[in-house]
C-alpha positions as semicolon CSV with decimal commas, in nm:
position;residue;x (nm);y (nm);z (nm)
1;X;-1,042;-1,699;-0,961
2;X;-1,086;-1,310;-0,989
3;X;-0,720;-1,304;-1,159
4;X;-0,768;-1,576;-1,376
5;X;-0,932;-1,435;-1,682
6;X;-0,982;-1,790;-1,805
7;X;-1,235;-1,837;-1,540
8;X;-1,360;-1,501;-1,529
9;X;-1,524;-1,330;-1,792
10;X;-1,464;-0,925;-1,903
11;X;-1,681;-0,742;-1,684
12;X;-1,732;-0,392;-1,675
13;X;-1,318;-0,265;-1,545
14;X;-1,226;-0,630;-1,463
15;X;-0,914;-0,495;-1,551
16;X;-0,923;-0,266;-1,233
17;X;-1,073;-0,526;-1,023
18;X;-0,776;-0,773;-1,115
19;X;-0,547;-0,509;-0,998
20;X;-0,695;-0,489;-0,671
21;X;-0,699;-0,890;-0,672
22;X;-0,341;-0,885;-0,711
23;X;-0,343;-0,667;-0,383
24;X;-0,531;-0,855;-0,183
25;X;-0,395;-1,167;-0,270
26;X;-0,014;-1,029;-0,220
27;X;-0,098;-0,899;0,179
28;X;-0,308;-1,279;0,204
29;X;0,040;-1,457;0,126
30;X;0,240;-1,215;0,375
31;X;0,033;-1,281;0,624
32;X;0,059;-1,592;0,555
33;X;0,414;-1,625;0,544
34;X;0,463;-1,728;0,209
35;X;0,717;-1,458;0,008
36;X;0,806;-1,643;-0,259
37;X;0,416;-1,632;-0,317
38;X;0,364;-1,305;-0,207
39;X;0,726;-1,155;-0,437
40;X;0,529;-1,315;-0,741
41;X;0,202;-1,164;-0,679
42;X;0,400;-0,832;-0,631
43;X;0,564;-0,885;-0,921
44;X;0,248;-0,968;-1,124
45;X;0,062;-0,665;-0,987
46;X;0,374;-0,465;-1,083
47;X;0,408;-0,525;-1,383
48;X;0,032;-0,462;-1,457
49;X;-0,002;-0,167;-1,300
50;X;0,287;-0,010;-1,498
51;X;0,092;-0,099;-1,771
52;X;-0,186;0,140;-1,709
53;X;-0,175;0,543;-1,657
54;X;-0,346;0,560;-1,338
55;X;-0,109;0,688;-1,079
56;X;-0,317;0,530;-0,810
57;X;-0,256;0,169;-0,886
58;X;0,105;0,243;-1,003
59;X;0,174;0,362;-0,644
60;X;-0,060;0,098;-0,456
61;X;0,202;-0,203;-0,682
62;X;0,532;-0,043;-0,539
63;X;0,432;0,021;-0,243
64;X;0,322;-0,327;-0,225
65;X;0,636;-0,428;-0,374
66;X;0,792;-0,256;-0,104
67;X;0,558;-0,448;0,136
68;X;0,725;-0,752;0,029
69;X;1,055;-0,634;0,045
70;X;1,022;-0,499;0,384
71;X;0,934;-0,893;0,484
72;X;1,242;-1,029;0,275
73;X;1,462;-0,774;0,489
74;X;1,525;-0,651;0,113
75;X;1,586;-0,262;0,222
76;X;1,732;-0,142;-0,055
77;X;1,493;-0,264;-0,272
78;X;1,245;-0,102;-0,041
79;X;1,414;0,204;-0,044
80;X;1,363;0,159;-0,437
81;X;1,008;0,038;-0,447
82;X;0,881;0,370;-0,234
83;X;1,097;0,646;-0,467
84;X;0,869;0,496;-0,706
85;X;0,563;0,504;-0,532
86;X;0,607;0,879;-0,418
87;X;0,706;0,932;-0,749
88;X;0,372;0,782;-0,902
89;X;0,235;1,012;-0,689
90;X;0,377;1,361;-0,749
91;X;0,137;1,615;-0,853
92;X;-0,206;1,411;-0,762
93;X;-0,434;1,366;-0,459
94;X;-0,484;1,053;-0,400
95;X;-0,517;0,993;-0,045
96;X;-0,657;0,647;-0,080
97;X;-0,308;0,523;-0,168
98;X;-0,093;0,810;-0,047
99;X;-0,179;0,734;0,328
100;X;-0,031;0,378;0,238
101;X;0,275;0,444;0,047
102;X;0,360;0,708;0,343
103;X;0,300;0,442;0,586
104;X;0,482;0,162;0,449
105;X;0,775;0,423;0,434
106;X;0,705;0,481;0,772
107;X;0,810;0,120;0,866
108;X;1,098;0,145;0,652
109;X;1,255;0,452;0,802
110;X;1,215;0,290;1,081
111;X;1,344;-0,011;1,069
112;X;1,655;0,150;0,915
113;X;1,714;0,452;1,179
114;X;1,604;0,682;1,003
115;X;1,355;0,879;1,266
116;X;1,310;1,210;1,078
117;X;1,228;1,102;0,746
118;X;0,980;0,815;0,954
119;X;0,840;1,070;1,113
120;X;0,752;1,280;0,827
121;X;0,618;1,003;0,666
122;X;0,388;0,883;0,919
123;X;0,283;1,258;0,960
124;X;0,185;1,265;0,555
125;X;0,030;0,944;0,659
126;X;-0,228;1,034;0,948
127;X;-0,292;1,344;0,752
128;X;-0,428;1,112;0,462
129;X;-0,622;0,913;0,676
130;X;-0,782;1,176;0,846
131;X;-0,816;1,375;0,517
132;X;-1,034;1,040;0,421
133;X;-1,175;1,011;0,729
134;X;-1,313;1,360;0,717
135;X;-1,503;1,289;0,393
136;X;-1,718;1,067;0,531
137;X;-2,007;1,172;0,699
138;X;-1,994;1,085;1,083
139;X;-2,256;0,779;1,088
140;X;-2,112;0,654;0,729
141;X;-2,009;0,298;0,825
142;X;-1,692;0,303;0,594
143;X;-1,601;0,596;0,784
144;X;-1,558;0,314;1,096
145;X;-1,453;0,075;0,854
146;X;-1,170;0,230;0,789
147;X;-1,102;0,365;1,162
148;X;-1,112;-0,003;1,267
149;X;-0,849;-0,135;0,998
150;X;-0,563;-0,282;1,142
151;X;-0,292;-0,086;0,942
152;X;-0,475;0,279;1,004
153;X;-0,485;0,177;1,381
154;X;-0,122;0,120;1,397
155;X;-0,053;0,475;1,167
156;X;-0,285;0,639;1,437
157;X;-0,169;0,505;1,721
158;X;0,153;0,347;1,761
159;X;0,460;0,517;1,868
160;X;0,765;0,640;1,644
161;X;1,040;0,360;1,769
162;X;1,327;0,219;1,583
163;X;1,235;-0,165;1,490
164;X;0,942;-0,296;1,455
């Protein structure tokens, strides 16, 4: 309902929020298993994100893109979707997206052979996290929040291998 702007009204940035619908809804339909779903939220979110000049959300759409293509063994494409995502990000500091785009590229690198460049990437990668991390004061419960997600676990914690 959040993306439909025929059921919900302009609010203050809906545009923004719509974005970040797109977002959630494209990870809810990999998880899933769905990627024709998932390609054509990517897509959607894409495409609107282009449409703005915020670097963030230009970066946070490829790199979802290259989410999807990652799932649709789709490397090249991949490949593609993260030179535009690091692009998007040249010359800013935003860590809330960078530490995703780096880790996505991460698992790419990976899952190609590619050890060095993974391992750069998931160094950029803890470095944003922690960078966000560190903002927070220590009792600041998004601080844990984001400790405890899933996908910064993994960054954190999980070994440099080739596959998975």
């Amino acid at each position: 309902e959040v993306i439909d702007p025929a059921t919900t009204p302009k609010f203050f940035l809906h545009w923004y929020w719509r974005l970040h619908a797109h977002v959630g809804l494209t990870r809810a339909w990999l998880q899933s298993g769905h990627m024709t779903n998932a390609r054509r939220e990517a897509d959607r979110l894409t495409e609107a994100a282009c449409a703005t000049a915020d670097p963030n959300l230009q970066a946070l759409a490829w790199e979802t893109g290259a989410q999807v293509s990652i799932a649709e063994s789709n490397l090249n494409d991949a490949r593609q979707f993260i030179a535009y995502a690091l692009a998007a990000l040249k010359g800013t500091d935003i860590p809330t997206s960078a530490w995703r785009v780096h880790g996505t590229a991460w698992d790419l690198y990976r899952r190609t052979g590619q050890l060095d460049e993974a391992a750069a990437h998931r160094a950029s990668a803890r470095a944003h996290i922690a960078a966000l991390v560190e903002s927070f004061q220590s009792d600041e419960p998004l601080r844990h929040a984001l400790l405890d997600a899933a996908a910064v676990r993994r960054i954190r914690k999980e070994e440099l291998e080739v596959g998975g």
